[in-house]
N, CA, C and O atoms as CSV, one atom per row, in Angstrom:
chain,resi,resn,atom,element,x,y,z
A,1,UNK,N,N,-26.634,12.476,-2.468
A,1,UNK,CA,C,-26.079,11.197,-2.839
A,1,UNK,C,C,-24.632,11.350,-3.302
A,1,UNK,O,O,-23.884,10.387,-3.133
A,2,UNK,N,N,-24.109,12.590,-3.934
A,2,UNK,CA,C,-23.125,12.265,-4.616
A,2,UNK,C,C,-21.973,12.858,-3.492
A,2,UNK,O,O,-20.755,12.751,-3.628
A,3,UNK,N,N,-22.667,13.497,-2.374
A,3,UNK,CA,C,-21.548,14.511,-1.030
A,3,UNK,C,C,-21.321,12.810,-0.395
A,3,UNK,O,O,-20.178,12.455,-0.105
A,4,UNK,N,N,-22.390,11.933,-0.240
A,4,UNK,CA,C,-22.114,10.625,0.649
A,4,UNK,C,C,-21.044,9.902,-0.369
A,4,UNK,O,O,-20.003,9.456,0.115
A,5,UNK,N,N,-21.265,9.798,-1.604
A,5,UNK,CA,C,-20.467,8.942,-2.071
A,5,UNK,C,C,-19.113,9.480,-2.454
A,5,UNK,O,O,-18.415,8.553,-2.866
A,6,UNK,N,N,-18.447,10.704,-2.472
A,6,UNK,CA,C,-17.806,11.424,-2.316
A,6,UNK,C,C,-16.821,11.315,-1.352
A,6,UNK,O,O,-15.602,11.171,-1.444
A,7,UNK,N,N,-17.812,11.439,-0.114
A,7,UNK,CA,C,-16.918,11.313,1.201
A,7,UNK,C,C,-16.533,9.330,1.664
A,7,UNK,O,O,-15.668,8.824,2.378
A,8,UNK,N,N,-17.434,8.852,1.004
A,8,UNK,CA,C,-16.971,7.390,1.059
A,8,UNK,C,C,-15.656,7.048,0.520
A,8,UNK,O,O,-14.715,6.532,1.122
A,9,UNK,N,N,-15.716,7.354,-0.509
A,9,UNK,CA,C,-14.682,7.348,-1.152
A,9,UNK,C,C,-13.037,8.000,-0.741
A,9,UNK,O,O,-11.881,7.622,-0.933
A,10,UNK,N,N,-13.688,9.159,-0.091
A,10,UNK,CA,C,-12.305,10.184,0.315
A,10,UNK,C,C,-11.496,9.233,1.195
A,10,UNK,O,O,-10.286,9.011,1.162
A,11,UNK,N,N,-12.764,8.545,2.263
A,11,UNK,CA,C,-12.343,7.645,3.895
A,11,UNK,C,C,-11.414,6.632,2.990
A,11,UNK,O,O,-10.233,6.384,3.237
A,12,UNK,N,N,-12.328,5.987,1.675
A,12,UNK,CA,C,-11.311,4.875,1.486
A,12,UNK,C,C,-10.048,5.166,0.768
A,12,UNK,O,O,-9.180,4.314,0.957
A,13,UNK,N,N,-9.720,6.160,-0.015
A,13,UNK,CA,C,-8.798,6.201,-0.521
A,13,UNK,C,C,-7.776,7.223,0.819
A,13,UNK,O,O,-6.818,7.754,0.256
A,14,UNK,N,N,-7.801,7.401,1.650
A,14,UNK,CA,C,-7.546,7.774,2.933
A,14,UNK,C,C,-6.693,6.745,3.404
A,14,UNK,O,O,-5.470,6.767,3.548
A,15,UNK,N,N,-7.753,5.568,3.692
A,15,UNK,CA,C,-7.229,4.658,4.265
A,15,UNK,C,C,-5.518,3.652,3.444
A,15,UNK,O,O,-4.467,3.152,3.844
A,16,UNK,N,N,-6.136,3.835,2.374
A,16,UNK,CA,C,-5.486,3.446,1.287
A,16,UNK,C,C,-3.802,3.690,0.698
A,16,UNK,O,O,-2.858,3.029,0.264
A,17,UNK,N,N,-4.092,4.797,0.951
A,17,UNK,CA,C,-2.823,6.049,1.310
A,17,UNK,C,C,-1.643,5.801,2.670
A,17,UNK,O,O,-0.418,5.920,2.623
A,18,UNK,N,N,-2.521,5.422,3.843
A,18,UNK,CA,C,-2.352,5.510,4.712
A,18,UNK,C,C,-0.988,4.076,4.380
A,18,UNK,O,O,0.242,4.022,4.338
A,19,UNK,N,N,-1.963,3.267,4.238
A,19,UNK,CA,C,-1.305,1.649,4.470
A,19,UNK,C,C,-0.031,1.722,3.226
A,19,UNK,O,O,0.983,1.031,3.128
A,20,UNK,N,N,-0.712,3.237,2.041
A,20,UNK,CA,C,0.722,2.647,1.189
A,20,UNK,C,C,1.762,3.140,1.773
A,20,UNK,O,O,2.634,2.301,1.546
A,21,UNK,N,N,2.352,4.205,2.555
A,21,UNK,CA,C,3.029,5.145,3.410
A,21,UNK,C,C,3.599,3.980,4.534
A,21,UNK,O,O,4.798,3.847,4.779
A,22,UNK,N,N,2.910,3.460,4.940
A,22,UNK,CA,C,3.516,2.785,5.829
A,22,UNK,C,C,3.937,1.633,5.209
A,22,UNK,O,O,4.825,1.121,5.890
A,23,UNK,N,N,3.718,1.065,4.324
A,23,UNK,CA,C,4.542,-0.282,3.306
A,23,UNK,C,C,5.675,0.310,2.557
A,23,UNK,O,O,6.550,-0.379,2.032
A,24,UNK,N,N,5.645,1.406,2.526
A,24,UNK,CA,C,7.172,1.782,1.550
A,24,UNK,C,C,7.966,2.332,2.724
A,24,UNK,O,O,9.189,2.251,2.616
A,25,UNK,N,N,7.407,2.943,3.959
A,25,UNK,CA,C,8.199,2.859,4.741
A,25,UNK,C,C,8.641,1.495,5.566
A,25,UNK,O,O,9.442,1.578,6.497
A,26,UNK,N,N,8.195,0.521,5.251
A,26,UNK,CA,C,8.001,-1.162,5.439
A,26,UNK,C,C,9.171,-1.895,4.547
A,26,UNK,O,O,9.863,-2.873,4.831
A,27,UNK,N,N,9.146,-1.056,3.339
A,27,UNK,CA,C,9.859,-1.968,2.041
A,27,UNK,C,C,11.056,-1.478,2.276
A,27,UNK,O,O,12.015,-2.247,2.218
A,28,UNK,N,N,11.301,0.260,2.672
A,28,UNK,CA,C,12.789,0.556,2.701
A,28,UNK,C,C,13.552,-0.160,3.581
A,28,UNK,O,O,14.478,-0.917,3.286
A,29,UNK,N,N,12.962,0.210,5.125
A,29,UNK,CA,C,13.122,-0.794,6.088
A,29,UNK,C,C,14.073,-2.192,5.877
A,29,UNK,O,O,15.202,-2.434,6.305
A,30,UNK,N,N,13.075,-3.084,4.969
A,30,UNK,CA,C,13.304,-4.411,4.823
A,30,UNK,C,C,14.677,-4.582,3.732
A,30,UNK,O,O,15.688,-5.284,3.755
A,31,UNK,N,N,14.199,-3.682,2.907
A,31,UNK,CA,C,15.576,-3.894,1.737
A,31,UNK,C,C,17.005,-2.946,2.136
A,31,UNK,O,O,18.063,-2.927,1.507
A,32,UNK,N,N,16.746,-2.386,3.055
A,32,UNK,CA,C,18.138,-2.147,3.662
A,32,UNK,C,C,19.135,-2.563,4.457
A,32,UNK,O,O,20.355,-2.610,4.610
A,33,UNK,N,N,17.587,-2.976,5.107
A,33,UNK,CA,C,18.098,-4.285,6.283
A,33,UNK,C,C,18.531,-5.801,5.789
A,33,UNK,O,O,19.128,-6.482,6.623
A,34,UNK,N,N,18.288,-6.343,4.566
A,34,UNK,CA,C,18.692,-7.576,4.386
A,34,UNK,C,C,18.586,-7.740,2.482
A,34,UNK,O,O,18.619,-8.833,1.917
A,35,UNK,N,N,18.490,-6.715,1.927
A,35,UNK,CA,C,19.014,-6.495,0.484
A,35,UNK,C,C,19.797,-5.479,0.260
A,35,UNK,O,O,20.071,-4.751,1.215
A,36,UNK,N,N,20.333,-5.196,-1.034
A,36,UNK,CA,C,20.981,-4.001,-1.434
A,36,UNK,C,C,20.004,-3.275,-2.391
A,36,UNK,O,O,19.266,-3.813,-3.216
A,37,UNK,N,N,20.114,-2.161,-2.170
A,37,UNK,CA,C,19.354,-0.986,-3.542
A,37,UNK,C,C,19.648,-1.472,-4.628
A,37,UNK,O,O,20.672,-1.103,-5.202
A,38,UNK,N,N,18.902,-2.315,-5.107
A,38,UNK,CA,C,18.784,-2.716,-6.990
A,38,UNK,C,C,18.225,-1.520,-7.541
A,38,UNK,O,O,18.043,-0.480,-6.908
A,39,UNK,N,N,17.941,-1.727,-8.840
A,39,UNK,CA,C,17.378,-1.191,-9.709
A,39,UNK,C,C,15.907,-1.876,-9.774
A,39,UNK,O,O,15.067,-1.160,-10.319
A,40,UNK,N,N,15.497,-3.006,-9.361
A,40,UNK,CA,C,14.711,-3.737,-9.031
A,40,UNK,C,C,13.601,-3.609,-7.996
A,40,UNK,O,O,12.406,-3.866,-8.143
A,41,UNK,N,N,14.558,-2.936,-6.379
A,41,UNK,CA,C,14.002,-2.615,-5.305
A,41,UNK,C,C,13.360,-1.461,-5.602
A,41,UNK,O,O,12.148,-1.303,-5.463
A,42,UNK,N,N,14.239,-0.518,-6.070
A,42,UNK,CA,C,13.843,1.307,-6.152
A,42,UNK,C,C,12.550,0.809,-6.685
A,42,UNK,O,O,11.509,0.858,-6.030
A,43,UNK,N,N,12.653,0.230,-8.136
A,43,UNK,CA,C,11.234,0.149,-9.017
A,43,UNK,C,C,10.548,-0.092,-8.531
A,43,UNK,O,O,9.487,0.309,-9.009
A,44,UNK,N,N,10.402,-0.957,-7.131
A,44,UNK,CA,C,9.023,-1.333,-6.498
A,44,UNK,C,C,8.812,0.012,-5.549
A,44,UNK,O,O,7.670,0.443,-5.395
A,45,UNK,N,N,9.802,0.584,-4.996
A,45,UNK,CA,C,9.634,1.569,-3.963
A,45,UNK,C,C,8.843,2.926,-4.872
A,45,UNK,O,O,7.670,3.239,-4.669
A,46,UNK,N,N,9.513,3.445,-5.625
A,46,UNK,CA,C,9.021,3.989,-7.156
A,46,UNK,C,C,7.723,3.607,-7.244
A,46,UNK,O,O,7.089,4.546,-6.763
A,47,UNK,N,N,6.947,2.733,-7.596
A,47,UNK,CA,C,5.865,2.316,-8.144
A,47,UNK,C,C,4.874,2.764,-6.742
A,47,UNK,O,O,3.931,3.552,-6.812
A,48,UNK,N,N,5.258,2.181,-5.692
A,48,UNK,CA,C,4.108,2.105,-4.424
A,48,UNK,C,C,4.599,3.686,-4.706
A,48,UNK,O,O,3.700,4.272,-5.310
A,49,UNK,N,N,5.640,4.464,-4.476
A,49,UNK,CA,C,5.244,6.070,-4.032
A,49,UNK,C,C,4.247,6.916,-5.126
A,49,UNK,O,O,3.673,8.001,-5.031
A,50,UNK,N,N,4.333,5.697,-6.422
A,50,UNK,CA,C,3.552,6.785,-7.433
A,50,UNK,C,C,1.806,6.641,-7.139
A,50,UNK,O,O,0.935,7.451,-7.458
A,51,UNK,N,N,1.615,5.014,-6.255
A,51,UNK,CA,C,0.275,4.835,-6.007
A,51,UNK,C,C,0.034,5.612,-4.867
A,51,UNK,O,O,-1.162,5.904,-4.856
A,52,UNK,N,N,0.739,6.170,-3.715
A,52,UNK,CA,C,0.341,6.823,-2.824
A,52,UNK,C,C,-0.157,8.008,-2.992
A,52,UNK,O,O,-1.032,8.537,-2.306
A,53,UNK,N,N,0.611,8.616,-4.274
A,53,UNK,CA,C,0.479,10.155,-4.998
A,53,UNK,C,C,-0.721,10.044,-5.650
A,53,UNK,O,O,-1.689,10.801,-5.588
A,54,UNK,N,N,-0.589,9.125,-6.225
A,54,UNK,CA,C,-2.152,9.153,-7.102
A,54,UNK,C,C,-3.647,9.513,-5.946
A,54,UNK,O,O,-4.499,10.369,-5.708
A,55,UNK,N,N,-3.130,8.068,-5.494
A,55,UNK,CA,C,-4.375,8.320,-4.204
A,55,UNK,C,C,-4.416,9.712,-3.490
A,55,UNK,O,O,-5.532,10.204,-3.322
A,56,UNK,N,N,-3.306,10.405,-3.048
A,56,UNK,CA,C,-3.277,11.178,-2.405
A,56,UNK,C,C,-3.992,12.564,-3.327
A,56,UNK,O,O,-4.643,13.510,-2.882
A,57,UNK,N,N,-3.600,12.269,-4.704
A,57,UNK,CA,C,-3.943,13.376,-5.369
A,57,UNK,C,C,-6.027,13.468,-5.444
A,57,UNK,O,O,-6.807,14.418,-5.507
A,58,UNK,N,N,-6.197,12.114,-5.399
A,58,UNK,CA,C,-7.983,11.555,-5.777
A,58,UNK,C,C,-8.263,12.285,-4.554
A,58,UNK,O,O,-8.893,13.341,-4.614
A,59,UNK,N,N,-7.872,11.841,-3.504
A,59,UNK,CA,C,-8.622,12.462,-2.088
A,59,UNK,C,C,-8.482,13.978,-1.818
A,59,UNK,O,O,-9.190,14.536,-0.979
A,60,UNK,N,N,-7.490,14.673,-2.599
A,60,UNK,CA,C,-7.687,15.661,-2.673
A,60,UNK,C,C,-8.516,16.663,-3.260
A,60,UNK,O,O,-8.800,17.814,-2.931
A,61,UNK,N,N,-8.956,15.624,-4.605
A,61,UNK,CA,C,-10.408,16.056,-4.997
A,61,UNK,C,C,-11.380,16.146,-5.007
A,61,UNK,O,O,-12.128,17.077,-5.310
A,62,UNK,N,N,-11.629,14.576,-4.464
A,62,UNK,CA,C,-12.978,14.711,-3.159
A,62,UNK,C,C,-13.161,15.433,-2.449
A,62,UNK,O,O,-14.287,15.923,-2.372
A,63,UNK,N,N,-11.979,15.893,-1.473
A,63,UNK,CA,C,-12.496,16.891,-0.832
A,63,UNK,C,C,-12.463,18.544,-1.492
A,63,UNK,O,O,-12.775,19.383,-0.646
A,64,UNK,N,N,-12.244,18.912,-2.398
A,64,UNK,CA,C,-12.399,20.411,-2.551
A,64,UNK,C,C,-13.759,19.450,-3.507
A,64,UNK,O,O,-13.325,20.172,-4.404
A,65,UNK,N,N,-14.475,18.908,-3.907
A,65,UNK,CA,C,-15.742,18.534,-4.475
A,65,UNK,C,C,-16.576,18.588,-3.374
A,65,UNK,O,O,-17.510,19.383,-3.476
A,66,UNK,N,N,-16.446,17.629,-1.819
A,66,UNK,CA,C,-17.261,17.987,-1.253
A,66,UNK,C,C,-17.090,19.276,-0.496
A,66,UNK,O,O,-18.124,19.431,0.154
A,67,UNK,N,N,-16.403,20.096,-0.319
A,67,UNK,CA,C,-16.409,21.196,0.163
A,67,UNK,C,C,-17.362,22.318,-0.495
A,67,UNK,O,O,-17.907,23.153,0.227
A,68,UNK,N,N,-17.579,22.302,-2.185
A,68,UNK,CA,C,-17.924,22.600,-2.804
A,68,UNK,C,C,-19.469,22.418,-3.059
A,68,UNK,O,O,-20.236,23.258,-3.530
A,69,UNK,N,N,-19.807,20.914,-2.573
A,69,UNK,CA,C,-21.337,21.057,-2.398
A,69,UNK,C,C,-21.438,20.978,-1.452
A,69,UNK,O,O,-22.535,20.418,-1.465
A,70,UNK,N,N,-21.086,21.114,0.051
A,70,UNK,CA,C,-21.441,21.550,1.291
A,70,UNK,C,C,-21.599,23.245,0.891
A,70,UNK,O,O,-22.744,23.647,1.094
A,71,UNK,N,N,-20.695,24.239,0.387
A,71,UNK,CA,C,-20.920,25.272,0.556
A,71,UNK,C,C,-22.144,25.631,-0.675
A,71,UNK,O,O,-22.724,26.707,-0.537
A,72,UNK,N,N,-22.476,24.887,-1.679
A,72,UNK,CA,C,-23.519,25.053,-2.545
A,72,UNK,C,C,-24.996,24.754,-1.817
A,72,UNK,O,O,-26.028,25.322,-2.174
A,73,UNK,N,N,-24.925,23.770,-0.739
A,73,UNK,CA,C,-26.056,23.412,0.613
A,73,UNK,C,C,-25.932,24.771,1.205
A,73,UNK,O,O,-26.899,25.445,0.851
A,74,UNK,N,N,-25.398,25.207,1.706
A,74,UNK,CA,C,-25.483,26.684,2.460
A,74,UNK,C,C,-26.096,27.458,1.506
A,74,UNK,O,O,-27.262,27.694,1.822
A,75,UNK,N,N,-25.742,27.977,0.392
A,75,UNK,CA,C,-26.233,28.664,-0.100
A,75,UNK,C,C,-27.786,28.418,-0.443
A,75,UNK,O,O,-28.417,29.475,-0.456
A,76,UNK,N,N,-28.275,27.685,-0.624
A,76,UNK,CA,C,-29.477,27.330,-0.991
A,76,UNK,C,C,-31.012,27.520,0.313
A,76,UNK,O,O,-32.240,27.567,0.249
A,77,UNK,N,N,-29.885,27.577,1.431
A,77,UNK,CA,C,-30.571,27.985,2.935
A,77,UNK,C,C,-30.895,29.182,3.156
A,77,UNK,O,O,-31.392,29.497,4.238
């Protein structure tokens, strides 16, 4: 139960990651193209890169967790 909910989790915060990566590459895009670099813009660009890190950091723990009880399943064989 906890390798399924584990890996559920990894897919969604995966996905999650995914879409923030492509919105800050979305936001630079947009605010270069028709704003100037505030102190305002960065802070939002700033903020989404710290949620991508976060996420990126969670899914990284899921997976050395499920790696960890996949190889604890082997052993038990």
């Amino acid at each position: 139960m906890k390798k399924t909910l584990s890996i559920f989790l990894a897919v969604i915060f995966s996905l999650l990651s995914l879409y923030a990566i492509v919105d800050i590459i979305e936001s630079i895009y947009l605010i270069s193209r028709y704003e100037n670099f505030t102190l305002s813009s960065l802070g939002f660009i700033a903020g989404k890169a710290l949620f991508t890190t976060v996420c990126l950091v969670v899914i990284f723990i899921l997976v050395k967790r499920i790696r960890k009880h996949t190889q604890s399943d082997k052993d038990r064989v």
